[in-house]
MMTF fields as JSON, N, C-alpha, C and O atoms, coordinates in Angstrom:
{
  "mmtfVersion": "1.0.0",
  "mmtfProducer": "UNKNOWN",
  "numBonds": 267,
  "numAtoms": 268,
  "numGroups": 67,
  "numChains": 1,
  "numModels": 1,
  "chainsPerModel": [1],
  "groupsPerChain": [67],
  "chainIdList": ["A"],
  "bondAtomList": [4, 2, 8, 6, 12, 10, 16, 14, 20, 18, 24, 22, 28, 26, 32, 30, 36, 34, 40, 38, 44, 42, 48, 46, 52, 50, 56, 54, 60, 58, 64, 62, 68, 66, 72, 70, 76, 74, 80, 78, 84, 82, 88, 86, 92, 90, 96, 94, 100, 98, 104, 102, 108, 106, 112, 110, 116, 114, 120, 118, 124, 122, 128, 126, 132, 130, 136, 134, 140, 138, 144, 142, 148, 146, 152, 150, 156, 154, 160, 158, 164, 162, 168, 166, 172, 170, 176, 174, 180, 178, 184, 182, 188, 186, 192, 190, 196, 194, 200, 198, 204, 202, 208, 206, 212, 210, 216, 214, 220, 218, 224, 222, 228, 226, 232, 230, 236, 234, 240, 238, 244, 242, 248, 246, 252, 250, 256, 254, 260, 258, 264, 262],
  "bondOrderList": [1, 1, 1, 1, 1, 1, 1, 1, 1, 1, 1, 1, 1, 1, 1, 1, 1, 1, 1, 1, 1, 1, 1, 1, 1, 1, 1, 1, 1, 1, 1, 1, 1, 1, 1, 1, 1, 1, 1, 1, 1, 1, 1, 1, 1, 1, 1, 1, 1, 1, 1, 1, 1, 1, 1, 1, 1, 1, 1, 1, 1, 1, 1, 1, 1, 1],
  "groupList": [{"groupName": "UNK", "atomNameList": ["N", "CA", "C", "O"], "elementList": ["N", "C", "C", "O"], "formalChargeList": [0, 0, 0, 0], "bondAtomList": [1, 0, 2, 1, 3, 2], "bondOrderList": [1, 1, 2], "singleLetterCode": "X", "chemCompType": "L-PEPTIDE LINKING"}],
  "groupTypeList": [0, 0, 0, 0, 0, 0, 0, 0, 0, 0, 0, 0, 0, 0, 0, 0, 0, 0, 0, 0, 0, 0, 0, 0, 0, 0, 0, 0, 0, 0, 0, 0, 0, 0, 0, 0, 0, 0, 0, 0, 0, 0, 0, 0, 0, 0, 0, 0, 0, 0, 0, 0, 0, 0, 0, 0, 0, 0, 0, 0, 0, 0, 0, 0, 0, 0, 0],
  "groupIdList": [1, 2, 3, 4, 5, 6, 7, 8, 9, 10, 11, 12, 13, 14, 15, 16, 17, 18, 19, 20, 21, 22, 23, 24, 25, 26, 27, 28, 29, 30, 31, 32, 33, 34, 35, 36, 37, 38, 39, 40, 41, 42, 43, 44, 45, 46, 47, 48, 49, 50, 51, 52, 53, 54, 55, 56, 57, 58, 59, 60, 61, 62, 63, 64, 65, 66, 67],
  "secStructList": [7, 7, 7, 2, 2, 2, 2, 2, 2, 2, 2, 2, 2, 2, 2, 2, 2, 2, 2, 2, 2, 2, 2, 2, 2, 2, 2, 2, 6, 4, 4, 4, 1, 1, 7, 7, 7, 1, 1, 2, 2, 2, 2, 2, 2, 2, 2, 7, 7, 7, 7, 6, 6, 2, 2, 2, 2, 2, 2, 2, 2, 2, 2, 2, 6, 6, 7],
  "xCoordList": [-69.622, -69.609, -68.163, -67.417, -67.594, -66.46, -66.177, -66.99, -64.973, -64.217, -64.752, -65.136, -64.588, -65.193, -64.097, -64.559, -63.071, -62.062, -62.228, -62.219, -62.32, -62.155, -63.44, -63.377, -64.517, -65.595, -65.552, -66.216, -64.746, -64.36, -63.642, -64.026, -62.667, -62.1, -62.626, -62.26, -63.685, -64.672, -65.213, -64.932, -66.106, -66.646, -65.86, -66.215, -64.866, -63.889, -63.498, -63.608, -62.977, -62.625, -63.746, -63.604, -65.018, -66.282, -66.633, -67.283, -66.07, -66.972, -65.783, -65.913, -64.634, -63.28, -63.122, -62.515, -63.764, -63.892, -65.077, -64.73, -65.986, -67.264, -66.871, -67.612, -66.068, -66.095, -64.894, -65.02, -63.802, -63.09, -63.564, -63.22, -64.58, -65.54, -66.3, -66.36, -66.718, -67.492, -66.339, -66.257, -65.583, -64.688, -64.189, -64.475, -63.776, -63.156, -64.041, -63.64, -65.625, -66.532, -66.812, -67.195, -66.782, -66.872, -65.895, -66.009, -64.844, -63.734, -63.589, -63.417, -63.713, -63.825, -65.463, -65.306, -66.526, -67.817, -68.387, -68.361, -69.096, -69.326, -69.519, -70.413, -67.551, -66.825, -67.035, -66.927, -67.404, -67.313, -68.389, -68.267, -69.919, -70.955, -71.327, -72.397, -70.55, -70.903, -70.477, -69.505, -70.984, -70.712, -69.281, -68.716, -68.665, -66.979, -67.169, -68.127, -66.273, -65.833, -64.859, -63.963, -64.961, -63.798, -63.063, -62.316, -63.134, -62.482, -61.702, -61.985, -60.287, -58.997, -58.698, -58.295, -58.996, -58.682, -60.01, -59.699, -61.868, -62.05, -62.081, -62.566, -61.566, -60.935, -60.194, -60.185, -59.341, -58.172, -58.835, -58.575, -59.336, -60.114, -60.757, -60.196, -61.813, -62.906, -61.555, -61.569, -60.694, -59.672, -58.639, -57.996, -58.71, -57.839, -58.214, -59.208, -57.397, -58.147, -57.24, -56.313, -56.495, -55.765, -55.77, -56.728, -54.992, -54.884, -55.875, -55.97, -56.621, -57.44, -56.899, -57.629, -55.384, -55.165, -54.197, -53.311, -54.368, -53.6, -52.853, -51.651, -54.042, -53.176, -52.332, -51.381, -52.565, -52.136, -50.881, -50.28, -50.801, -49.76, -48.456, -47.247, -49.095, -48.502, -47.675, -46.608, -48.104, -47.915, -46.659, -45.598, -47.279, -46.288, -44.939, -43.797, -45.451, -44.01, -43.415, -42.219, -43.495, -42.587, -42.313, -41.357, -42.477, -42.299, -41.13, -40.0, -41.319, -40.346, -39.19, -38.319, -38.908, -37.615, -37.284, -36.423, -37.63, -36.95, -36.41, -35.584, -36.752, -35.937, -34.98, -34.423],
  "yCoordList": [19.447, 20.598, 20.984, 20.941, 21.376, 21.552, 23.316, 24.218, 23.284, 24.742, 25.583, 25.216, 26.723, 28.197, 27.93, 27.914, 27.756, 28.318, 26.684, 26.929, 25.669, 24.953, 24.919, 24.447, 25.272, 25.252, 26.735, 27.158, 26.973, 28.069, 27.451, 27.461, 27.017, 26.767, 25.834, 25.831, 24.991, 23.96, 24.897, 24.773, 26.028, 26.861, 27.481, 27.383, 28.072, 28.626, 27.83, 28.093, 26.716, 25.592, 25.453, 25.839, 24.838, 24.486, 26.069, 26.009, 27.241, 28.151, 28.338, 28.776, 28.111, 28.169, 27.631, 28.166, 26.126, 24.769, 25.314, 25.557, 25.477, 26.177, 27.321, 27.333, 28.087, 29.153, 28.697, 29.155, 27.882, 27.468, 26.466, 26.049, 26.182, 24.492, 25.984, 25.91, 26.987, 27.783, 28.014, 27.173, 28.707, 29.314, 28.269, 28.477, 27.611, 26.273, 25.855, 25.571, 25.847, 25.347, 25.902, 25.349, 27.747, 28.679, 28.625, 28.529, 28.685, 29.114, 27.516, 27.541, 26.483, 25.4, 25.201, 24.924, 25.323, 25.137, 26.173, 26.211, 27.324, 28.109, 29.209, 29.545, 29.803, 30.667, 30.191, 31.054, 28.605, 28.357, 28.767, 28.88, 29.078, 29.407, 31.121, 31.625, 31.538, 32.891, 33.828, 33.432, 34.582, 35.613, 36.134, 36.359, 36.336, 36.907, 38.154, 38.904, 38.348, 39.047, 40.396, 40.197, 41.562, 42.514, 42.633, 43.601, 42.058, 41.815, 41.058, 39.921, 41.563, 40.881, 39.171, 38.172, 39.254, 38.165, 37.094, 35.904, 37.503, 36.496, 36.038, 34.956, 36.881, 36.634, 35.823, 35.127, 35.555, 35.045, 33.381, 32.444, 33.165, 32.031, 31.693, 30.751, 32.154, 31.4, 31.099, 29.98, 31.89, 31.646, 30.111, 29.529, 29.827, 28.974, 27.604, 27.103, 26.837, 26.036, 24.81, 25.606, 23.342, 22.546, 22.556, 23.192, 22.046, 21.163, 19.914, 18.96, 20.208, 18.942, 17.134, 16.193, 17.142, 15.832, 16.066, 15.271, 16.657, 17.718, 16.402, 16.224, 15.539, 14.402, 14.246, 15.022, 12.674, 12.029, 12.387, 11.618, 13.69, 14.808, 14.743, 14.801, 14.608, 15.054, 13.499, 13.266, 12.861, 11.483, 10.817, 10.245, 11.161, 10.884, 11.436, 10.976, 12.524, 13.222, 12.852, 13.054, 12.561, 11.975, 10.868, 11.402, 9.488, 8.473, 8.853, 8.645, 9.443, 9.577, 9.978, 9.108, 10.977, 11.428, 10.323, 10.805, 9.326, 8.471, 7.471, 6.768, 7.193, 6.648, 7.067, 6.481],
  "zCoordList": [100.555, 99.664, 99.372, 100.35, 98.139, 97.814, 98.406, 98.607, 98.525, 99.103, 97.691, 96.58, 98.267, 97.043, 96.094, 94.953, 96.11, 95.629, 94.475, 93.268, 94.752, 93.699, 93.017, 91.882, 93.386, 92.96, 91.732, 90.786, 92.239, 91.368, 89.954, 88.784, 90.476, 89.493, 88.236, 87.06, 88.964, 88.312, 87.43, 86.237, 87.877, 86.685, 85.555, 84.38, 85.923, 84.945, 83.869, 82.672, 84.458, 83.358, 82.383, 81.223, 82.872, 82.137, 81.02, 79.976, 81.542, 80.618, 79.921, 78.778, 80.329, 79.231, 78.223, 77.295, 78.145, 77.538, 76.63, 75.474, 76.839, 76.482, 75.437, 74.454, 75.443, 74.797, 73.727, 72.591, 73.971, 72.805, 71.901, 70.794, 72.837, 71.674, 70.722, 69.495, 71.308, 70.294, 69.486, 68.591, 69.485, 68.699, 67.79, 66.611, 67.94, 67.169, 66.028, 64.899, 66.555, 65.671, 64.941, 63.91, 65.063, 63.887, 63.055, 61.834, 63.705, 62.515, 61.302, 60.083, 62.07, 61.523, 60.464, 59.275, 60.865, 60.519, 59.716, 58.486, 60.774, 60.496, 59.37, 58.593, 59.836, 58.915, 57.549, 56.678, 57.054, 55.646, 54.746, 53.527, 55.719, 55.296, 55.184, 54.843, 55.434, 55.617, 54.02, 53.376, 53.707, 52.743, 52.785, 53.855, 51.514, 52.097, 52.832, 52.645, 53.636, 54.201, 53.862, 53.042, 54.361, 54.38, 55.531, 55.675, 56.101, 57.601, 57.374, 56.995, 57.578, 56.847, 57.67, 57.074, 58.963, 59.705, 59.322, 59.342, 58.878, 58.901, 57.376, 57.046, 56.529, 55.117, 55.094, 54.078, 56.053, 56.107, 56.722, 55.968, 57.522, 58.106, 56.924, 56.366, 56.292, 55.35, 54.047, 53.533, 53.676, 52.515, 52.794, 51.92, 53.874, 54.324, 53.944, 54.468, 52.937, 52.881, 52.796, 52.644, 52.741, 52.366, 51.059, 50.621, 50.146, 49.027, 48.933, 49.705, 47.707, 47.845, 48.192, 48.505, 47.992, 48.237, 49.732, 50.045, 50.132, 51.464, 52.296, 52.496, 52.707, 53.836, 53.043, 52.953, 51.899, 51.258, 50.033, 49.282, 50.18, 49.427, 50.797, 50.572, 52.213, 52.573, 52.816, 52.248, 53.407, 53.332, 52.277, 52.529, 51.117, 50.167, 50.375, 50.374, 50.544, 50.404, 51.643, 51.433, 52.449, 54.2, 53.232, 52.668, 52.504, 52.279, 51.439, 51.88, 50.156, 48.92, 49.833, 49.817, 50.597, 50.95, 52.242, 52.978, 52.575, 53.168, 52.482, 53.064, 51.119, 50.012, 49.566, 48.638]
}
């Protein structure tokens, strides 16, 4: 049987991990389906968005200025 104290720490981690996989998946997933918002921060999440050619914009542009 493991000591309290790391068995401890085993849980913490797992519900830490647990609660940023939630968070991550809203602001990523979620947040895109929802009705706008007046809540300036999740205004700010659902508004956020790349450039439609975002990688490949970005890409380019690292290449051109090494020429």
């Amino acid at each position: 049987m493991l000591p309290p104290r790391t068995e401890f720490r085993g849980w913490f981690f797992l519900i830490f991990g647990c609660a940023s996989f939630s968070g991550f998946f809203y602001v990523v997933i979620i947040s895109n389906f929802l009705p706008p918002s007046d809540n300036a921060l999740i205004s700010a999440i659902q508004n956020d968005r790349p450039p439609r050619d975002g990688l490949c914009l970005g890409i380019s542009t690292m290449t051109r200025k090494r020429r």
